[in-house]
FILUM-257047 format. One record per residue (C-alpha): residue number from 1; residue in three letters; z, y, x. Coordinates in steps of 0.5 Angstrom, whole numbers, plus 2048, in hexadecimal, padded with zeros to 3 digits. Each point is the difference from the previous one (the first is absolute). Layout:
BEGIN
numi i->NUM aa->ALA w->Z v->Y u->X
...
// end
This chain:
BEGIN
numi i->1 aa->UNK w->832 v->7A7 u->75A
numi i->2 aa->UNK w->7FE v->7F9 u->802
numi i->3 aa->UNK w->807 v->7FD u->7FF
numi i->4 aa->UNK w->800 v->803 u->7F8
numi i->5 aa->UNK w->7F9 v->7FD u->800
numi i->6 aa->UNK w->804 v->7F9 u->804
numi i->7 aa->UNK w->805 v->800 u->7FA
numi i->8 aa->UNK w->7FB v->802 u->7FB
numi i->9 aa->UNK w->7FC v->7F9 u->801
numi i->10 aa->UNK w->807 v->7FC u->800
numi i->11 aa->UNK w->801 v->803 u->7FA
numi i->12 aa->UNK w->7F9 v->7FE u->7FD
numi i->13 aa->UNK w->803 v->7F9 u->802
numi i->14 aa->UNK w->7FC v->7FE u->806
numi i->15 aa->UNK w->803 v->7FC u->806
numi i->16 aa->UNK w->7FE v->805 u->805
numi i->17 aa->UNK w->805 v->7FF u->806
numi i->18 aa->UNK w->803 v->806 u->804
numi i->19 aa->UNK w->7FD v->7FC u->807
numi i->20 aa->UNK w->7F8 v->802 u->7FC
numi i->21 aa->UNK w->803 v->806 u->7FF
numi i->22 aa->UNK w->801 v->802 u->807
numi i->23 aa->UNK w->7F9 v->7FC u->801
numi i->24 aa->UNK w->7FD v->805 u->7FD
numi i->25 aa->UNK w->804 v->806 u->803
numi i->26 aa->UNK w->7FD v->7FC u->807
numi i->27 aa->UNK w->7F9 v->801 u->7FD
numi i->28 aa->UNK w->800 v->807 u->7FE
numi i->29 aa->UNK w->803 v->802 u->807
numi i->30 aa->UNK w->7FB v->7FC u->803
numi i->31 aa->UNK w->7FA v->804 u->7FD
numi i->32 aa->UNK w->7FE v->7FA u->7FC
numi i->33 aa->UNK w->7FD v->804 u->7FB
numi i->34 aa->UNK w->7FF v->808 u->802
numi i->35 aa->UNK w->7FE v->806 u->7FF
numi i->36 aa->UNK w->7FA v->803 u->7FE
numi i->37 aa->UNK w->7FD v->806 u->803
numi i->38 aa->UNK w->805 v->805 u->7FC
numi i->39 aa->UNK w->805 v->7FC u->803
numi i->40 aa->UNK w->802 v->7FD u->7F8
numi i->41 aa->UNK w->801 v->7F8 u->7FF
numi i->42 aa->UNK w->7FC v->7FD u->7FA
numi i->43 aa->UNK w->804 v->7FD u->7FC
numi i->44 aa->UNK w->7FB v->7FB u->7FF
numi i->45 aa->UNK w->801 v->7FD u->806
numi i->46 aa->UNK w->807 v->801 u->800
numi i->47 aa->UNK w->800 v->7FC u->7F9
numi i->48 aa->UNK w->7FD v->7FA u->804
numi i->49 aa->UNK w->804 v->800 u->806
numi i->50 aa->UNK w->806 v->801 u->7FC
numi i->51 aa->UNK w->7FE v->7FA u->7FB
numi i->52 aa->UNK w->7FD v->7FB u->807
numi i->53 aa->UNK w->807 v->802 u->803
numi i->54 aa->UNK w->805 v->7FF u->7FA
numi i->55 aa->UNK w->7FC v->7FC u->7FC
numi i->56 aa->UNK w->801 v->7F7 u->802
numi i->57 aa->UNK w->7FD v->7FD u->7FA
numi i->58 aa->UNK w->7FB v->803 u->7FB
numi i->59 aa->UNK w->803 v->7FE u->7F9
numi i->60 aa->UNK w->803 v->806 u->802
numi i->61 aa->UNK w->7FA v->805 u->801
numi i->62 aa->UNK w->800 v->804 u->7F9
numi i->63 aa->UNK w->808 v->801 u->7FF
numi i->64 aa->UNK w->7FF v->804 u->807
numi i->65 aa->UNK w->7FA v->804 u->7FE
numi i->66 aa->UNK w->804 v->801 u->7FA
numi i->67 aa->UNK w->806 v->802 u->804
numi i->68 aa->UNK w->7FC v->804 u->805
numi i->69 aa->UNK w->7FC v->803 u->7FB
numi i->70 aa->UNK w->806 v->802 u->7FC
numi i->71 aa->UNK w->804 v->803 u->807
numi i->72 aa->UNK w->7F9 v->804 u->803
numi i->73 aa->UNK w->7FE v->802 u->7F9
numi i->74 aa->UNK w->7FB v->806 u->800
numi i->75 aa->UNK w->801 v->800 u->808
numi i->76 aa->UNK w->7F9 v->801 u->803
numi i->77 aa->UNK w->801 v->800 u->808
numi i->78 aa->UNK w->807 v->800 u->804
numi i->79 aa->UNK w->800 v->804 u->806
numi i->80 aa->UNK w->805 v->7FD u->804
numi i->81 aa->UNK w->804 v->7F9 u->7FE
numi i->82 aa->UNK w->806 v->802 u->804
numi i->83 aa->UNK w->802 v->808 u->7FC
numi i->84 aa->UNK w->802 v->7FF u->7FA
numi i->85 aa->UNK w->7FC v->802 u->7FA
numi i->86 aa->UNK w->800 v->806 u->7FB
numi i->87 aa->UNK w->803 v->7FF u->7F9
numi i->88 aa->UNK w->7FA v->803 u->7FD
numi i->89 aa->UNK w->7FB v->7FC u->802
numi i->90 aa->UNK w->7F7 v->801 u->800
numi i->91 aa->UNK w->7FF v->801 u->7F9
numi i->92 aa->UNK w->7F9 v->7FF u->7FC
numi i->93 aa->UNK w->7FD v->808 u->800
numi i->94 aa->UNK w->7FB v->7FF u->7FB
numi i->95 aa->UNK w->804 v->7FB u->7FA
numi i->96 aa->UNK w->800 v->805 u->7FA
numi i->97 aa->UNK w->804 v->7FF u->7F9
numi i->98 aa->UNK w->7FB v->802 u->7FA
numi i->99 aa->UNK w->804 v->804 u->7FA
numi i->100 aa->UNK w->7FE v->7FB u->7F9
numi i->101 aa->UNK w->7FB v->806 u->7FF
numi i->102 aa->UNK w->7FC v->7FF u->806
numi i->103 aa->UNK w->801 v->7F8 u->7FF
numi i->104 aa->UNK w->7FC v->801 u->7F8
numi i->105 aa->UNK w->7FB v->804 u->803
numi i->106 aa->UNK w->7FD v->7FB u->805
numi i->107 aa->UNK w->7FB v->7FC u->7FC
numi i->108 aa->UNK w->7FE v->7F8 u->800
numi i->109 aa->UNK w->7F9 v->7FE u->802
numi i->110 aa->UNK w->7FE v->7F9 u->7FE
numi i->111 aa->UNK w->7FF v->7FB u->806
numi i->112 aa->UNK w->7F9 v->800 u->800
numi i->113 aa->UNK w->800 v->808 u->801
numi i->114 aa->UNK w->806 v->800 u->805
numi i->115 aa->UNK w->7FD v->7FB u->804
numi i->116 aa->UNK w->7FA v->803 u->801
numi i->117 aa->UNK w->802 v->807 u->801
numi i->118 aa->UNK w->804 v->7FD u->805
numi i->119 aa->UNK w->7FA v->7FD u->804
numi i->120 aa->UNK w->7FD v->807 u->800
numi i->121 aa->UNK w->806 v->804 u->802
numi i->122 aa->UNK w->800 v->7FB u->806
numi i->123 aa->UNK w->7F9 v->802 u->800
numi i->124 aa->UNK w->801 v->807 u->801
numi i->125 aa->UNK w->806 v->802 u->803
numi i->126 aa->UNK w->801 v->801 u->807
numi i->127 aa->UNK w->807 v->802 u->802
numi i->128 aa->UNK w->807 v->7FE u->7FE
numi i->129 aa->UNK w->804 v->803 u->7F9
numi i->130 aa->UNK w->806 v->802 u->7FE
numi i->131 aa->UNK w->803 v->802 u->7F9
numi i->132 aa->UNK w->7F9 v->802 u->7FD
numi i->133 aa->UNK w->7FE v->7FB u->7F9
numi i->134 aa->UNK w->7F9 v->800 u->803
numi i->135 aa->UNK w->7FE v->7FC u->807
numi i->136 aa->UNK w->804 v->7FA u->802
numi i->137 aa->UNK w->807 v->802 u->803
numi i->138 aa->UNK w->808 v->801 u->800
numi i->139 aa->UNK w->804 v->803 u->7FB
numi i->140 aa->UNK w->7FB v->802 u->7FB
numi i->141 aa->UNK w->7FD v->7FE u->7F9
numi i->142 aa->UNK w->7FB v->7FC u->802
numi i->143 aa->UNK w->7FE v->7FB u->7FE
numi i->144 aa->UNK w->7FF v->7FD u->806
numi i->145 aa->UNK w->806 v->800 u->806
numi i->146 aa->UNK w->807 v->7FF u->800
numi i->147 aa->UNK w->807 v->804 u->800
numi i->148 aa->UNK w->7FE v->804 u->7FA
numi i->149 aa->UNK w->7FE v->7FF u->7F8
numi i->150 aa->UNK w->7FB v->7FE u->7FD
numi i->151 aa->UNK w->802 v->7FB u->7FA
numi i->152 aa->UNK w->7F9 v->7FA u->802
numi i->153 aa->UNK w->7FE v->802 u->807
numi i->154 aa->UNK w->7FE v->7FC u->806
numi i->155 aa->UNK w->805 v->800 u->805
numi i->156 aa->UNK w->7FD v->800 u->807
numi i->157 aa->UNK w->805 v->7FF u->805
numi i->158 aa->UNK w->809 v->802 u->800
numi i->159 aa->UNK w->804 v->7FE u->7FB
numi i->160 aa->UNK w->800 v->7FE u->7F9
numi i->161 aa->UNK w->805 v->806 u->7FB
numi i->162 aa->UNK w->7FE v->801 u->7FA
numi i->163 aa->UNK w->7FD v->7F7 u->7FF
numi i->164 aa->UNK w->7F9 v->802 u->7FC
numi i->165 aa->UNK w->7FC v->7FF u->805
numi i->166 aa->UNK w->7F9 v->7FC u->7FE
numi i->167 aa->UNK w->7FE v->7FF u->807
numi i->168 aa->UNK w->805 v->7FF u->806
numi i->169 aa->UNK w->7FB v->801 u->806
numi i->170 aa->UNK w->804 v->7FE u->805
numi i->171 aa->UNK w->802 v->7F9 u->803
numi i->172 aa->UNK w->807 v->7FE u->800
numi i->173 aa->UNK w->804 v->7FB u->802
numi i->174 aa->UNK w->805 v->7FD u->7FB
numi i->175 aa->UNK w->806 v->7FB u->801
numi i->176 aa->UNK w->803 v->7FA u->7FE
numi i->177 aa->UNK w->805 v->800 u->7FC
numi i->178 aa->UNK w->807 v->7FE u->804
numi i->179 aa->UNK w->802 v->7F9 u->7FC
numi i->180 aa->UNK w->806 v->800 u->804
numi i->181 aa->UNK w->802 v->807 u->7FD
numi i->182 aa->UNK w->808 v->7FF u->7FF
numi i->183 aa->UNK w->801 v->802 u->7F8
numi i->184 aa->UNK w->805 v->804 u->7FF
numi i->185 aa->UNK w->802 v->7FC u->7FA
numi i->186 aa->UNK w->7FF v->7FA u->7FC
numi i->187 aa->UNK w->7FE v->801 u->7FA
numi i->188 aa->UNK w->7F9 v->800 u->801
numi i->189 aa->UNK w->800 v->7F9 u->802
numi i->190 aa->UNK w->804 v->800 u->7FA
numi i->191 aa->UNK w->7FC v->803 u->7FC
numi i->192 aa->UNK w->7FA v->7FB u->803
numi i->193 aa->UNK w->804 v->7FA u->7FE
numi i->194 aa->UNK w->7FE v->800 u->7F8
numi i->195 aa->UNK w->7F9 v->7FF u->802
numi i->196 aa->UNK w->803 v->7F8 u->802
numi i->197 aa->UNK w->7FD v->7F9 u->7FF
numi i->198 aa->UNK w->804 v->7FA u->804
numi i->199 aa->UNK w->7FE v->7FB u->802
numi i->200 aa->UNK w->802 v->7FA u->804
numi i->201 aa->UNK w->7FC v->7FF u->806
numi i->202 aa->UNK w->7FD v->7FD u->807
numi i->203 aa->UNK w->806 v->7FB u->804
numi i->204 aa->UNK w->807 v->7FE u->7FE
numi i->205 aa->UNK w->803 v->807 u->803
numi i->206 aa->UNK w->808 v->800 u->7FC
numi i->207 aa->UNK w->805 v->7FC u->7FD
numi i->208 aa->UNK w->800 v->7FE u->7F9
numi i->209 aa->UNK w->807 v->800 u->7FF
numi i->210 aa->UNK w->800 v->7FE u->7F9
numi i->211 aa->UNK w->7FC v->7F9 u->802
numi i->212 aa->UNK w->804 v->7FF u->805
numi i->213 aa->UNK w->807 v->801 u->7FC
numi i->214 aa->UNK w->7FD v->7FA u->7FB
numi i->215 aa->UNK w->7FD v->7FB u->804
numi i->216 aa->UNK w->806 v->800 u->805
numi i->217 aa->UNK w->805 v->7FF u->7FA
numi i->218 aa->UNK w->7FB v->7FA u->7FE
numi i->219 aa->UNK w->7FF v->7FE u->806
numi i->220 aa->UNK w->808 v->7FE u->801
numi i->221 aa->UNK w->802 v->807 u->803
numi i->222 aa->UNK w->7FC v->7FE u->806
numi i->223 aa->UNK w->7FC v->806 u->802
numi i->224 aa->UNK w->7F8 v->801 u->7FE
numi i->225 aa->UNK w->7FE v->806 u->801
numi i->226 aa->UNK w->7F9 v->802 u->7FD
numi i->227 aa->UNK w->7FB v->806 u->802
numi i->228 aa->UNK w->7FB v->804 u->7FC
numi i->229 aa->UNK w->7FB v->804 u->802
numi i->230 aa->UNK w->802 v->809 u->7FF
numi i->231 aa->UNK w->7FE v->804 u->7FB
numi i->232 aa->UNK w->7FB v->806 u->802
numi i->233 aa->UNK w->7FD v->805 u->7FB
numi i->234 aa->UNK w->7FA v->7FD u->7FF
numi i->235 aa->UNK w->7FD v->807 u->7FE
numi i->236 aa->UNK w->7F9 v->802 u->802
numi i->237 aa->UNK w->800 v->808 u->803
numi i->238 aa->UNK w->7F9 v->803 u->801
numi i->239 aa->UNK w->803 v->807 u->804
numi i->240 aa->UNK w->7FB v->805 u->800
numi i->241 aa->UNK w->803 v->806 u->803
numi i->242 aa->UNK w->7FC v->808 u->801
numi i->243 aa->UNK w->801 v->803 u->807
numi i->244 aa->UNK w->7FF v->806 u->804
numi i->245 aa->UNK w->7FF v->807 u->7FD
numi i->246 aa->UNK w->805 v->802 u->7FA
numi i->247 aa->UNK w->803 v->7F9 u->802
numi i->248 aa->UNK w->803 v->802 u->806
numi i->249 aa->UNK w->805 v->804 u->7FB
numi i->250 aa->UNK w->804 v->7FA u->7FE
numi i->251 aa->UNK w->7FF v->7FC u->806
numi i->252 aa->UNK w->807 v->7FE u->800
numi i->253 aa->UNK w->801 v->7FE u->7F9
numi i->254 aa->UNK w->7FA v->7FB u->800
numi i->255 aa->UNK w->802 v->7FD u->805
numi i->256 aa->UNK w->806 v->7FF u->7FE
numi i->257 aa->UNK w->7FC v->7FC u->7FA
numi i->258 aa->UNK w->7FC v->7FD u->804
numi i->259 aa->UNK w->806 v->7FD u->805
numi i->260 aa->UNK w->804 v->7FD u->7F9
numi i->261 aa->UNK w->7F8 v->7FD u->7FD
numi i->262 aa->UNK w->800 v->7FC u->807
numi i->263 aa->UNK w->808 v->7FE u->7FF
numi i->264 aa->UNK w->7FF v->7FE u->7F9
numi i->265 aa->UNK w->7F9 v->7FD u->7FF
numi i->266 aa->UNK w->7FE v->7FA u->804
numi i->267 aa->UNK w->7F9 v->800 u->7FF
numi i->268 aa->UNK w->7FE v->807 u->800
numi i->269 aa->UNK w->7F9 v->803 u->803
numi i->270 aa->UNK w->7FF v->807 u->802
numi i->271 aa->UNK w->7FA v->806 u->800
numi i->272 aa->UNK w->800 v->807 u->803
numi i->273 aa->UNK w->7FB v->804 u->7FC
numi i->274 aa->UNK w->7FF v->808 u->800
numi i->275 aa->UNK w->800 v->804 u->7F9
numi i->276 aa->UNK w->7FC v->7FC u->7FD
numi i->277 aa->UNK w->7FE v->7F8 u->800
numi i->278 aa->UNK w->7F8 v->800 u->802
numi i->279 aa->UNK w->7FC v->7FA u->803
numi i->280 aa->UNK w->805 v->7FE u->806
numi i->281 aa->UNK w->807 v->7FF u->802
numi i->282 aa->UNK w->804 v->800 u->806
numi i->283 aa->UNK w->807 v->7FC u->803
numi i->284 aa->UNK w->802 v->805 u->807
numi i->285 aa->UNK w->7FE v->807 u->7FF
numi i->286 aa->UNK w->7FF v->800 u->808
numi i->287 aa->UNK w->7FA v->7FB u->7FF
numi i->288 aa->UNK w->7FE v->803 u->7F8
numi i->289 aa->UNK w->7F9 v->802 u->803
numi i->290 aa->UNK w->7FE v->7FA u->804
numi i->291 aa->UNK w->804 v->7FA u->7FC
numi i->292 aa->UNK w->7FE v->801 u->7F9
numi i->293 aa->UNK w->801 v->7FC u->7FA
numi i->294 aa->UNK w->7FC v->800 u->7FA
numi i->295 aa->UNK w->802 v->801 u->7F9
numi i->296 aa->UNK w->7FC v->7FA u->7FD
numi i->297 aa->UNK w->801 v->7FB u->805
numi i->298 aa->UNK w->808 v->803 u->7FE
numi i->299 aa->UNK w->7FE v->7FF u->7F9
numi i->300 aa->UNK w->7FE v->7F9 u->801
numi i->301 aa->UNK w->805 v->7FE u->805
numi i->302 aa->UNK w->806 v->800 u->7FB
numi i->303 aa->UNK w->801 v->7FD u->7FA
numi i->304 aa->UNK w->801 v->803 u->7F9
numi i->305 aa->UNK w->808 v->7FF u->801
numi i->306 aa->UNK w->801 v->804 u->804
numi i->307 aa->UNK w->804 v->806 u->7FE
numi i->308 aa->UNK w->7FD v->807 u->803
numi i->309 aa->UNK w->803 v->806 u->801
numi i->310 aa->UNK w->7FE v->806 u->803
numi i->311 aa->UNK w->804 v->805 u->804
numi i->312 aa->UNK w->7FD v->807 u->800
numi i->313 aa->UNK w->801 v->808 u->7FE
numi i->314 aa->UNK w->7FA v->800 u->7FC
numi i->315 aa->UNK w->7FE v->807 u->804
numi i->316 aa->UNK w->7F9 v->802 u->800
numi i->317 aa->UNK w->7FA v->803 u->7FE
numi i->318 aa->UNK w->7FD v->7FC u->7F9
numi i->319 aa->UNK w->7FA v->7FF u->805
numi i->320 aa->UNK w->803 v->7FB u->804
numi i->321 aa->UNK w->802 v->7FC u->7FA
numi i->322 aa->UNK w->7FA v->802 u->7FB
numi i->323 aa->UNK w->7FA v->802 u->805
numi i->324 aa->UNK w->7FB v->7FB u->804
numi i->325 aa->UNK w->801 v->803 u->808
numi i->326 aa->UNK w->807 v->804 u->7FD
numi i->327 aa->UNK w->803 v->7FD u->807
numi i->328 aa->UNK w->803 v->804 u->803
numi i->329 aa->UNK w->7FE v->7FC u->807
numi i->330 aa->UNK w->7FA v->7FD u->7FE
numi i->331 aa->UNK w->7FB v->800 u->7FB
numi i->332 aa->UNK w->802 v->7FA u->7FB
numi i->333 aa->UNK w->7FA v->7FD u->7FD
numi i->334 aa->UNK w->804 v->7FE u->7F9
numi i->335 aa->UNK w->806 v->804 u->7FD
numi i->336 aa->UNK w->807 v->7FE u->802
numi i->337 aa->UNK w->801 v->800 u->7F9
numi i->338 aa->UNK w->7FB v->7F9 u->7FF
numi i->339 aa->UNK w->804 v->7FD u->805
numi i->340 aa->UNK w->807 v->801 u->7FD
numi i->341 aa->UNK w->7FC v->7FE u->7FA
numi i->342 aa->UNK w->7FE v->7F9 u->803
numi i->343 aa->UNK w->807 v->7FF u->803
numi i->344 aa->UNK w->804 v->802 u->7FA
numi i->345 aa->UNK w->7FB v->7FB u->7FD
numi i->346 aa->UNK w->801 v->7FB u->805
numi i->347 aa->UNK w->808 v->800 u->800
numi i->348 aa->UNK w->803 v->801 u->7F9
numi i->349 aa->UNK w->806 v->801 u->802
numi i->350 aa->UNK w->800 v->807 u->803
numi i->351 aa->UNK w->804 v->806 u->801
numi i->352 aa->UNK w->800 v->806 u->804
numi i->353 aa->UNK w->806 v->805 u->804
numi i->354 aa->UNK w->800 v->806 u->801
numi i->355 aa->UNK w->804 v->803 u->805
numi i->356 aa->UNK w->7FD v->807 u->7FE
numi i->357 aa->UNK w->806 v->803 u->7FB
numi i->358 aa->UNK w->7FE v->800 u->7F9
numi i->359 aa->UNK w->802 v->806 u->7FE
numi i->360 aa->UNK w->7FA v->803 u->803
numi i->361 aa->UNK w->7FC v->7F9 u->7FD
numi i->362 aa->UNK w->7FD v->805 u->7FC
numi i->363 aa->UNK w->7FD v->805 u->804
numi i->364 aa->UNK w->7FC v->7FB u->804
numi i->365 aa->UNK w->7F9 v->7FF u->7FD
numi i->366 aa->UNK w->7FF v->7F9 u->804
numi i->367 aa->UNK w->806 v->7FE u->7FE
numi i->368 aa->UNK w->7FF v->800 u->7F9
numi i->369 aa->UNK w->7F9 v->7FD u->801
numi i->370 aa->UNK w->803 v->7FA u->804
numi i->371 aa->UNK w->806 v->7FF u->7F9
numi i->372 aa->UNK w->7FA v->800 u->7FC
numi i->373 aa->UNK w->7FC v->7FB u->804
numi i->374 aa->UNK w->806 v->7FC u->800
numi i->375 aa->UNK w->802 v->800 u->7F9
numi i->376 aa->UNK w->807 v->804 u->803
numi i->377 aa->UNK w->802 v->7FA u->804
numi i->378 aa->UNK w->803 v->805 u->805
numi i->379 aa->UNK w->807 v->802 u->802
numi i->380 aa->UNK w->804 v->804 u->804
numi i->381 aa->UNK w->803 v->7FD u->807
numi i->382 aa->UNK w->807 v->801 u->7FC
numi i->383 aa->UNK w->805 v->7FA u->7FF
numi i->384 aa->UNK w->7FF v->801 u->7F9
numi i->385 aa->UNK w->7F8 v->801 u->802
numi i->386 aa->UNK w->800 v->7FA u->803
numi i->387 aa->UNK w->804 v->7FB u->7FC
numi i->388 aa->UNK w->7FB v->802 u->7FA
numi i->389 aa->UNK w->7FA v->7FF u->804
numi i->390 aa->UNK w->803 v->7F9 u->802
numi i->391 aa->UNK w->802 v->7FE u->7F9
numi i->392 aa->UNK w->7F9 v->801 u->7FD
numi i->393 aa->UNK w->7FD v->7FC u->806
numi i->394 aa->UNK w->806 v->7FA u->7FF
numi i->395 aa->UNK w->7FD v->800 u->7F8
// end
């Protein structure tokens, strides 16, 4: 098991060395992490032993937990690492799929009723629920839980299915995006490369071939070689980038934008939000609670020539957008949507990508609130989307 998951980090293009490798086999010998009493390792620990001991630099921190997760996907608890594991791994007992009639059947509350319906059932419930549509539970039709349906609910705890979710009662942590992510073609920086202002900057860098060929001839073939400062593209990038949550679907392809921007524009300054812009931004998402950046001072920061471009699936409930409070992590005093009207004010030049597919642009409500919003200034993370978005931001 543990050399398929070797291989499996190599392949999800770690440096990860066979002499780690056997470090970690060491420390599993040694007990480093051991059982508990029914005699079952948690996975938990092992994911931190494993990453301490495979692990050198932590800029490769989330392309292991990626991998990790991906090979100990709906593992739970293993209990012995020298066996090797079943094929039919623990899977969820209580994830149900509801018919479309079962699913018309489930009606909306509005925010103020789903919220204070939600402080009573905290109120009144006193043990654990499963597959009811009432209590806070798993795999049911309340509004309130997780791994079931309901189409505004609050998810408390687990993993998002079906993205509707009002509140999100459960703190995760989110990841930069990999800048040093290898792109599997070129055309995306191609694509970038219409949204391009040269000019010539800083301290002589490179031969101006031309003036040395004329002032060589003129000064009777004795060599007189002239310098000029390099070209750069003189654009200015205000990247702001949605992370965690429905994002983690196009981790790869964001990234890859994101390594081409960092390529392609000399001054570029970047953002992380969640769903929605609100009062605070944040540069490393390790730190995003502890080192904030406020939107106003971000909105004073920079001057109006910047272009603006946000990176996000635009998946969420309208509250978020729509409703003071509507963060699914806190309770926002202003709607997200008067910040992406005064950032869309402050920088003229702006667009938005979205990495969602746009067939299904249509059935996200959010989405279609964020086009209108942006006077349909959004385009799919596509070549062709992305040369459309960089054309309108050239003009």
């Amino acid at each position: 098991m543990l050399i398929d998951f070797f291989y499996t980090l190599r392949s999800a293009k770690l440096p990860v060395s066979v002499k780690e490798f056997l470090t970690l086999l060491e420390a599993l010998q040694a007990d480093v992490v051991g059982p508990n009493s029914d005699d079952a390792y948690s996975l938990d620990d092992f994911y931190y032993l494993s990453r301490t001991a495979l692990v050198k630099d932590e800029k490769h921190f989330d392309k292991f937990d990626r991998a990790f997760a991906g090979y100990f996907k709906g593992v739970d608890m293993l209990t012995d690492f020298t066996k090797d594991v079943p094929l039919d791994w623990l899977r969820k007992t209580l994830e149900r799929e509801f018919s479309a009639e079962e699913k018309a059947k489930i009606e909306k509350m509005g925010w103020d009723e789903l919220m204070e319906t939600l402080k009573k059932r905290f109120e009144e419930q006193k043990e654990r629920h499963e597959g009811g549509n009432k209590w806070i539970g798993t795999g049911g039709t309340s509004p309130f839980g997780h791994g079931g349906y309901n189409p505004q609910g609050v998810r408390i705890g687990g993993a998002g299915k079906n993205k509707s979710a009002v509140k999100v009662w459960d703190q995760r942590a989110y990841k930069d995006y990999d800048d040093n992510q290898e792109l599997g073609t070129r055309n995306i920086k191609v694509a970038l490369r219409r949204l391009r202002k040269f000019a010539r900057e800083g301290h002589e860098e490179e031969l101006d071939l031309d003036e040395t060929i004329a002032k060589t001839a003129a000064n009777a073939g004795y060599l007189d070689i002239k310098m000029r400062p390099e070209r750069h593209n003189n654009v200015k990038v205000l990247l702001l980038m949605d992370v965690g949550g429905t994002m983690d679907e196009h981790i790869q392809r964001v990234e890859e934008l994101f390594s081409a921007v960092k390529t392609e524009f000399k001054h570029l300054e970047f953002y992380y939000f969640h769903n929605c812009v609100y009062d605070f931004m944040w540069k490393n998402n390790k730190r995003r609670f502890s080192e904030k950046f406020a939107t106003w001072d971000i909105l004073r920061k920079y001057n109006k020539d910047y272009k603006l471009i946000f990176v996000g699936d635009a998946t969420m409930s309208p509250y978020e957008i729509l409703q003071p409070g509507g963060s699914v992590e806190y309770n926002n005093e202003e709607a997200g949507a008067e910040w992406l009207q005064r950032l869309t004010h402050t920088f003229p030049k702006f667009a938005w990508i979205n990495p969602e597919p746009q067939g299904v642009w249509q059935y996200r409500q959010s989405i279609a609130v964020i086009q209108q919003m942006l006077s349909n200034r959004m385009y799919p993370l596509t070549l062709k989307g992305l040369e459309e978005a960089m054309r309108m931001l050239s003009k």
